[in-house]
N, C-alpha and C positions, 0 to 999 in steps of 0.2 A: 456773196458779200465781199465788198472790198478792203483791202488791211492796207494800213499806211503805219510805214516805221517810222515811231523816232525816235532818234541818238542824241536827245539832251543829256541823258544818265550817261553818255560813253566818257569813258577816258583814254579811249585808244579811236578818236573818234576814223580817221583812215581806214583803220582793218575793219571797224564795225560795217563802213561803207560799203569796200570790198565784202565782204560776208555777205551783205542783204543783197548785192548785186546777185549773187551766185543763186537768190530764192524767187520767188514768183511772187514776193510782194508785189503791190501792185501801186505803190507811190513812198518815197522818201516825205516824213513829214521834217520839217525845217520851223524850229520854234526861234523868230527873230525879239527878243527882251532889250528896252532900251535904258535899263535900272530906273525907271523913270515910273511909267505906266504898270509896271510891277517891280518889287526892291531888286530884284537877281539881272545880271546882264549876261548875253550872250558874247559870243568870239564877235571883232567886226566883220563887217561885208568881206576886207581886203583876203581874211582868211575862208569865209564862206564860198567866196566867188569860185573856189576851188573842190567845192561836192561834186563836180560832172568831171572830175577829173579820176572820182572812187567809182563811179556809179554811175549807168544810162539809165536809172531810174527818173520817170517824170517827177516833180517836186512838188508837193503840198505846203505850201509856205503861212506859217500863221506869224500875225505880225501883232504884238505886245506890247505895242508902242503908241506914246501920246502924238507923234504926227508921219502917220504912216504915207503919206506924200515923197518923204524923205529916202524911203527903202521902197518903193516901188518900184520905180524905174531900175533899179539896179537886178530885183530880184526877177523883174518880169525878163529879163536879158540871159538869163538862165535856164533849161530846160522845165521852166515851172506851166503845170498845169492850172492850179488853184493859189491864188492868195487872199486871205482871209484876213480880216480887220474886224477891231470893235467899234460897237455905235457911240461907248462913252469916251470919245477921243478928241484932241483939240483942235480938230480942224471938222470943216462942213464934209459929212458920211456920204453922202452921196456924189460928189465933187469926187471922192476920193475912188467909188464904186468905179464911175466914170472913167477914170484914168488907169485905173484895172485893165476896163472893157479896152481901152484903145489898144492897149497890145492884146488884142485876143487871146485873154487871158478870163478864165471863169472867177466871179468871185462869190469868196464866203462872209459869212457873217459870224463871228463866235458869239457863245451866249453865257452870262459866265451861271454859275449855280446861284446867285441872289437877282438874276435878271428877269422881271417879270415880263410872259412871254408875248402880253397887248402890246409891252413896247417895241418888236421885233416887225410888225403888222406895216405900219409905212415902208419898210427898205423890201418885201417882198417881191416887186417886182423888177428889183435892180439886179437879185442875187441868183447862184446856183447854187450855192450850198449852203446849211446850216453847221456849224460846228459847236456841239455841245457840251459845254465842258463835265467832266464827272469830277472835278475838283476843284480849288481853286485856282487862278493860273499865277504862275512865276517859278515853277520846280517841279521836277518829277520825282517820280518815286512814292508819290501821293496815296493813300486808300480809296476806293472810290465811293462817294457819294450816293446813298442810295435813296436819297430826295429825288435824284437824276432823272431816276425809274419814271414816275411822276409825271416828269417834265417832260420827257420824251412822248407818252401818253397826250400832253395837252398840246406838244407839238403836230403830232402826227394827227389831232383831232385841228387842229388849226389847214393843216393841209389842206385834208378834207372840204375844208370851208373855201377852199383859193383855188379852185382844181387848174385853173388856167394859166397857173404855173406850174414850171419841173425842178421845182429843190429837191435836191439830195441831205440827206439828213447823215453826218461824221460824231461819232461820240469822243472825245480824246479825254483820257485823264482814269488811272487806275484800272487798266483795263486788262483780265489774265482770264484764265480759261475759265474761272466758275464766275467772274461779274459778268463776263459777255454771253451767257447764258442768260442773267436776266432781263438783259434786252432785246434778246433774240424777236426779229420781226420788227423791230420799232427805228431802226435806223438803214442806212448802208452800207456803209464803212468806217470803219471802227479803228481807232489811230491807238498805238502800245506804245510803249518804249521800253521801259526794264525790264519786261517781261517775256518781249524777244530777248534785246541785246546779253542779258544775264544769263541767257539760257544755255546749253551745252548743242542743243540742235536747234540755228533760228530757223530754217526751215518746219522741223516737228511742231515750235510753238506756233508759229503763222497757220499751220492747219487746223491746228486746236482752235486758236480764233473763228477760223471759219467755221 
């Protein structure tokens, strides 16, 4: 299983960087909020642009923003593997998939906990990856949802149904060593934050994950 870190919860965001470089995570997640599409905002681009300057981690970018048109371009220009958009946003979802795909860049779909999951069935064959939320989104430090359980169940029975795709299934939101036990099997990679960055060995907590 894959672990993606994220330093929403940091206040030393630099060291936290430096630190997850030195572990065998296996993607920086990057939560981009535009106070808009959820109440809380993040730092802008001008200081983000400078993560590959902590970290040769590849970048998981999830973007929380009503037009993600806007922050693409900038973030695909970045070491990013994955960036992730939602379907209820103000611009056409798939237009936006689209300009993902042109920087060969994989993309995701987040799903949030009240998103029913017949609605996610059109954009399957645009996407690589699902990212599930296990809370609501706009903060960390969240508990995690254990409706989630569930969901992840009716996603992975959705698959099933589509085999002619290759999504990858990400759970993000309240995520520490006894919830990722109850998903164990139902996803691939599993995105933390305060529960690495809080910890005294982020390397010991990334294993526990796994």
């Amino acid at each position: 299983m894959l672990v993606s870190a994220s330093f929403l919860s940091s206040q030393t965001i630099p060291e936290t960087l430096r630190l997850l470089n030195d572990t065998d995570v296996d993607f920086i997640h990057v939560d981009v909020m535009d106070g808009k599409f959820v109440p809380h905002k993040t730092m802008p681009f001008k200081q983000m642009r400078h993560i590959s300057t902590f970290t040769s981690k590849r970048l998981d970018v999830h973007l929380m923003v009503r037009k993600p048109s806007h922050f693409i371009e900038d973030y695909a220009n970045l070491n990013t593997a994955y960036i992730t958009i939602h379907h209820d946003i103000d611009e056409d979802v798939v237009a936006c998939f689209q300009l993902i795909k042109s920087y060969a860049i994989k993309v995701g779909l987040a799903i949030k906990p009240e998103t029913n999951i017949a609605d996610i069935v059109p954009y399957l064959p645009y996407i690589d990856l699902l990212l599930v939320l296990g809370v609501h989104p706009g903060a960390g430090g969240q508990a995690f949802l254990e409706s989630t359980v569930q969901k992840l169940d009716e996603i992975q029975q959705l698959l099933k149904e589509y085999p002619q795709f290759s999504i990858l299934v990400s759970v993000d939101g309240g995520m520490n060593e006894t919830t990722v036990k109850k998903i164990k099997g139902k996803m691939d990679i599993v995105v933390s934050g305060s529960y690495i960055t809080n910890s005294a060995s982020y390397q010991k907590a990334i294993n526990q994950l796994r």
